[in-house]
N, C-alpha and C positions, 0 to 999 in steps of 0.2 A: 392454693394453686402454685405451680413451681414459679419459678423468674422464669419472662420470657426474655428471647435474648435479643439483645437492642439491634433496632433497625439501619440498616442502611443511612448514610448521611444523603439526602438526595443533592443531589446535583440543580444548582439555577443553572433556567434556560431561558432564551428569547421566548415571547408568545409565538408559538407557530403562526397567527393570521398576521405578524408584523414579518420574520427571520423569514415566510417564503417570497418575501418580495426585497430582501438584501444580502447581500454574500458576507455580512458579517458573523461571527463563530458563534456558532448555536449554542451551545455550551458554554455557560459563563465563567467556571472554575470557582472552586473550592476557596473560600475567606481561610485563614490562619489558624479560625476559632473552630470553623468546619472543622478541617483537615486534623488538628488535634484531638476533637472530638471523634472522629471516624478514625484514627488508627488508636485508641483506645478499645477499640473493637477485634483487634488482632490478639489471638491467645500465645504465639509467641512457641507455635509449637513444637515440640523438640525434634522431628522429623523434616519439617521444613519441606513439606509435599507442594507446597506455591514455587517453589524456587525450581523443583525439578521440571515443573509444569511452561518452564520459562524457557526458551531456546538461547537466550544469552547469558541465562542463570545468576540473573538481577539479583542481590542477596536480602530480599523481599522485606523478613520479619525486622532485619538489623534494622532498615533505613525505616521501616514504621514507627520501630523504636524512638526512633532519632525524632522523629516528627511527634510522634506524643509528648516526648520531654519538649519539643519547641527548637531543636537543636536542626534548622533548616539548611545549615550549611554542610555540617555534619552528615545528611538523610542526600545531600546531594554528593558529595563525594562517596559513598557507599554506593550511590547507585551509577555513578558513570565508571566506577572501577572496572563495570564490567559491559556497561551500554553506552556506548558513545552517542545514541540520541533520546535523550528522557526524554524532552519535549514534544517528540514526534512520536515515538512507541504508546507515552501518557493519553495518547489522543486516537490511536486508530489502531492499536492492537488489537486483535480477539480475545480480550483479557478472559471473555466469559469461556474458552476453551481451551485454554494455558492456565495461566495462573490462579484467577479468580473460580476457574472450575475446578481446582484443586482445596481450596480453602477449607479449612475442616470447617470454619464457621458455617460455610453453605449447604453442609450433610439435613441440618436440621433447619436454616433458618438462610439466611442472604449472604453470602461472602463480603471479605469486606473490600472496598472500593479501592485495591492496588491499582487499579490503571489511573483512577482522579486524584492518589496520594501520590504517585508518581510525577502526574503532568504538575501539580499544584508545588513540589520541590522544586523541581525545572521551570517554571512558569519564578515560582521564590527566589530562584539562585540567577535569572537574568534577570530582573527589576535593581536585586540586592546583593550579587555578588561582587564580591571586591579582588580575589584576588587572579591573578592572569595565568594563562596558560602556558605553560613552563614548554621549550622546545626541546623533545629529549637529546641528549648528546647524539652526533649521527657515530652507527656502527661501521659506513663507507662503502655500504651497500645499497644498490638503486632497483626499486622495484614497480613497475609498470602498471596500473591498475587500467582496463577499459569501462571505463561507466560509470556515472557520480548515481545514482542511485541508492537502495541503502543495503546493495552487498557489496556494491565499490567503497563507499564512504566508510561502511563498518570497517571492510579489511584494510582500507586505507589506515584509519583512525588506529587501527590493535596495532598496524604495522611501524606507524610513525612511535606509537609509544615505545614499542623495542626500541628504536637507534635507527630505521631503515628511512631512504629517502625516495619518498613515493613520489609519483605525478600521477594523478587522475587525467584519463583523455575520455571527454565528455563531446558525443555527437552533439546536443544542441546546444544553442548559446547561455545557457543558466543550467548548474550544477541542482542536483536534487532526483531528478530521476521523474517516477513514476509522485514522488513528493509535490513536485512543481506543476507536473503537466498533466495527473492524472485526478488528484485527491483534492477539490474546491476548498476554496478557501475559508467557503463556512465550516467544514470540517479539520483544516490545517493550513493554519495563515501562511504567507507565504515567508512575510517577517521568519517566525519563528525558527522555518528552514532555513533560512537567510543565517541567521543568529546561531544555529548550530555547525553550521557550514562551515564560518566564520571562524569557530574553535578550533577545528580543525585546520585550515590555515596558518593561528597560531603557531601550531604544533607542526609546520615544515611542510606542510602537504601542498604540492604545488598540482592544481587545478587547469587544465589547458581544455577552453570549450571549441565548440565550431568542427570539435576534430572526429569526423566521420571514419573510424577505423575499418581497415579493410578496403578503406577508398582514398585517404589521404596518407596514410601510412599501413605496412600490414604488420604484425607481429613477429616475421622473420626481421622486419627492421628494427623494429624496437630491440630484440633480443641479439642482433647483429653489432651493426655501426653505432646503435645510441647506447648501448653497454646493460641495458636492464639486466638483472640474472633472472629473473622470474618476470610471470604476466600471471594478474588475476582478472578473467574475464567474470564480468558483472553486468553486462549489457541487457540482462531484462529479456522480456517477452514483447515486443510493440507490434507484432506482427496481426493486423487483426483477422478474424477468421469470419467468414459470411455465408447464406446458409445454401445460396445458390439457387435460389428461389428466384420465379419471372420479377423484373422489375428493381433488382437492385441496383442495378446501372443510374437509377432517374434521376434527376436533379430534385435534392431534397433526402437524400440514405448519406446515412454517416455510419461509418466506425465509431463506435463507443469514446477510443483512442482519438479521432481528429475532432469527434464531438467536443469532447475534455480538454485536448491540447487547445483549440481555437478560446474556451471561455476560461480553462486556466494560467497558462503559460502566455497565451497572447493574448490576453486580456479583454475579450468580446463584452464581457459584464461591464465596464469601466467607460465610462464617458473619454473622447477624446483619443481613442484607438480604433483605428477605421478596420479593426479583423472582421474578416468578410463568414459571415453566419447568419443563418435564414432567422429570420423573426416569426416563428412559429407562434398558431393560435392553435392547435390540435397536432399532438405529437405520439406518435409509441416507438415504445424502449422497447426492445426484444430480447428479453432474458432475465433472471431473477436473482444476479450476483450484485455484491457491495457496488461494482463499477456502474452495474443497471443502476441501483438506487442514487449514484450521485449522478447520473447523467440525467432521470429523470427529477430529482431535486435540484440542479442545476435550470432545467428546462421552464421548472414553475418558475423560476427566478428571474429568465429571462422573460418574461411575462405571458406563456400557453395557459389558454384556458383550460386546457383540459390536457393532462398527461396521464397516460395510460402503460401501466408495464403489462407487457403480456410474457406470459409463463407459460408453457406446458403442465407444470405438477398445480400439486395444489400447496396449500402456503405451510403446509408439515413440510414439506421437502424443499422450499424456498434457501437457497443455498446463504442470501448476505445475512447479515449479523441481523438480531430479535431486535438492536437498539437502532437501526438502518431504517428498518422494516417500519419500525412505531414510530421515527421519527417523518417520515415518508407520508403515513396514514394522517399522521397531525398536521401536517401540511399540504394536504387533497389529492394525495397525489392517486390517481383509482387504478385499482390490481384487478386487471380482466387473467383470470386462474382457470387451469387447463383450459388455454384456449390457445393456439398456436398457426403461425403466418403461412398463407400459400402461397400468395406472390403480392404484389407490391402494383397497383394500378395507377395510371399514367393521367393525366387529362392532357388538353389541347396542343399547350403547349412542352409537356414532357415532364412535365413536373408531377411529384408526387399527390394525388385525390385521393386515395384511400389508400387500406392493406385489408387485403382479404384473408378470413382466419377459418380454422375449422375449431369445433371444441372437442376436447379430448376425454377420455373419463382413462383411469389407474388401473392396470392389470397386477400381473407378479411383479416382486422384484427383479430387476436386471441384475446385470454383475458390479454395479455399484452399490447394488443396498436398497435402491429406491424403487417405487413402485413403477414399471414400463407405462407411458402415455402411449394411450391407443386411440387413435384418428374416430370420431365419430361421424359415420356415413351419413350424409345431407343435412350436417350441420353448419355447413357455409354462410357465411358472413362478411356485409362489411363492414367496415370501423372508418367515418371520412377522417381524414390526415393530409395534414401539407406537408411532414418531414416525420421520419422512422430511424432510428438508430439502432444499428446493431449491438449489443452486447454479449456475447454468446462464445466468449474468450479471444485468446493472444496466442501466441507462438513465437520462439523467438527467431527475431533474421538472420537469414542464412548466408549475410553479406561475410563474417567471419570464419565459419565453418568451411566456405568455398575456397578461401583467397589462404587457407593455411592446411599449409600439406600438414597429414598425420596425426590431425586434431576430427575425431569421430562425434557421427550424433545418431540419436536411435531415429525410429520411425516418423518419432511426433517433430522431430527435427530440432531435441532439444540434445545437450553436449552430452558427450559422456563421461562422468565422473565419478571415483569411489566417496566414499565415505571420508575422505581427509581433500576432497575435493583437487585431487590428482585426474588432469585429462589423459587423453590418451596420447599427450605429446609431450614430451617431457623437458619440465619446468616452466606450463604453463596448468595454471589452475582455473577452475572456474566454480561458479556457486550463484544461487538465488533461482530469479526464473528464467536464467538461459539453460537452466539445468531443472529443475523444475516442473519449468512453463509456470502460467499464472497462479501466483500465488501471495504469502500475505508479507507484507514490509518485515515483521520479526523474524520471519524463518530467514528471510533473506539476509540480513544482519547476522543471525549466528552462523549461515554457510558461511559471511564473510570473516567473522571470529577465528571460523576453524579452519580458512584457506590462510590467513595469516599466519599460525601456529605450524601449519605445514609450512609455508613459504619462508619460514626462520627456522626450520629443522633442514629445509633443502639443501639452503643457502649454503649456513654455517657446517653443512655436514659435507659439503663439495669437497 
């Protein structure tokens, strides 16, 4: 019989019946012995198809290299040359439709584990690195970034490495973005943001939070009296979208968004922060994206007996990631599938008693590909619930678009930008999901890549 070819290093984890009742990181990471042993699995192929698969074009095989010979500091400078957050990408990428789904190794057998030889470099080079982060010479150019998230931070990060002196202006009080207020901290400590953030800084980056752009300053000013030459808008999607169904007004409906900012950001999980959040015993999520699954894996945490996501499709078309999904199941979390909300019912005193559902069954495909949910007549339902959370996407705020002459947005209200992330006002740029709309932390990071690349061709070419 041939050789078969060697498996996957698996990944330690908490036991699910302990990690759904603490917010500490599911995922344990990769030992030394792991990680050299799992990129020994990398064939080192001459095409380099993980790399193209990659939106920041991480130079994938070299830094495996590095970590097979045991060379971790080495595996870390290769990979920040061209990703200013391994720690964070390591941990919540869609590796399995970038990179790792390019893997030749996966054609016939398991791809090998670039997103856990990533985090476990980054995770190696903060316990164990020594040496500091060099502040490049400044060029004498000042460049305005809106949004610490991670297409501000990135094009912050590419920018400060040229010679440019940035300032991040960050609406809330802690820099990270969608990192801090969005993604729990079983899935991405907050430390670790903290500590990539941090590097950054090093490297000149001056950080100004609390600053509600479009409200405390507009971007005529910036680019006016405070001298920026360029803006790169980074401001994200936070806008949540709701389905307008009876009953979403009641005390007890969240945004996805205030659901996640109250137990990430303001610390609701944490003993000794009085953040105001319902202590739900019977909860539903409504919708089937990554945000659903950490809203409702945040939910079990907070102590619900019973958390329910309800979906339209069925779980072939479930949009969050295969390892969301399974990690969710292992932690009770029950998936009521084509089944979908009619409105939202009230008791006595206005608070949320149930959400009423109908169940759906799968027609043709629409014009995204998936199969249309079609209402099934007198299949009406209730589900009792003391609190329901939207999830069902974002948009971004129009607080910028409004307050800046000449700066366009299409229908969905997101910016308009080409491809080198040029708006429609010139010499201001934008990128992630104010251009976008929701979408994933790495694409956001390479728009920020390549508005910085523009934003030093602008400059220097004035």
């Amino acid at each position: 019989m041939p050789n078969m070819a060697p498996k996957k290093v698996p990944m330690p984890e908490q036991d699910p019946n302990i990690r759904n009742k603490n917010f500490e990181e599911v995922a344990e990471g990769y030992t030394a012995d792991m990680a050299i042993e799992e990129a020994t699995r990398c064939l080192n192929c001459k095409h380099k198809p993980c790399v193209n698969g990659c939106p920041v074009n991480v130079r994938i095989p070299e830094f495996i290299s590095q970590v097979a010979a045991g060379n971790f500091a080495e595996a870390y400078k290769t990979i920040t040359s061209t990703n200013a957050l391994p720690a964070v990408c390591g941990r919540v990428c869609p590796q399995e439709n970038q990179c790792e789904g390019k893997c030749v190794r996966g054609i016939k057998g398991e791809p090998v584990a670039i997103g856990r030889l990533e985090r476990f470099v980054a995770d190696w080079y903060i316990e164990n690195g020594t040496d500091k982060v060099e502040k490049p010479a400044s060029n004498g150019h000042k460049v305005a970034v809106i949004g610490a998230g991670p297409a501000g931070l990135s094009c912050a990060g590419s920018l400060a490495q040229k010679g440019f002196e940035v300032t991040i202006f960050e609406a809330f009080h802690t820099a990270g973005g969608v990192l801090v207020y969005g993604i729990p901290e079983f899935r991405l400590p907050k430390a670790i943001v903290a500590k990539e953030i941090d590097k950054l800084k090093e490297m000149g980056v001056q950080i100004m939070t609390n600053m509600v752009m479009g409200k405390v300053l507009s971007i005529d000013e910036l680019m006016g009296e405070m001298g920026f030459e360029a803006v790169f808008i980074g401001s994200g999607a936070g806008l949540p979208s709701f389905m307008g169904i009876e009953g979403e007004a009641l005390v007890g409906v969240y945004s996805a968004n205030e659901y996640l900012t109250r137990i990430n950001l303001m610390k609701a999980y944490k003993e000794g922060y009085d953040t105001p959040i319902d202590k739900c015993k019977n909860i539903a999520i409504v919708g089937g994206g990554n945000v659903a699954m950490d809203a409702a894996r945040c939910a079990k945490r907070m102590g619900a007996e019973n958390v329910y996501i309800i979906y339209r499709r069925s779980m072939e078309e479930l949009p969050a990631r295969a390892e969301e999904v399974h990690h969710a199941k292992e932690e009770g979390i029950i998936f009521k599938l084509l089944t979908n909300p009619v409105r939202i019912l009230p008791d006595e005193d206005g608070r949320v008693r149930a959400i009423e559902c109908v169940e759906m069954e799968l027609g043709e495909p629409d014009a995204s590909g998936r199969r249309r949910p079609i209402e099934m007549e007198g299949s009406n339902f209730e589900l009792p619930v003391d609190s329901v959370v939207m999830s069902i996407g974002t948009s971004p705020n129009p607080l910028l678009r409004t307050t800046t002459p000449g700066l366009e947005a299409n229908k969905r209200g997101c910016l308009v930008a080409d491809d080198k992330m040029n708006t429609t006002r010139e010499g201001v740029f934008a990128g992630g999901d104010a251009v976008t709309g929701a979408a994933t932390v790495i694409l956001a990071m390479g728009a920020g890549k390549v508005a910085a690349d523009s934003i030093e061709e602008y400059i220097l070419n004035k």
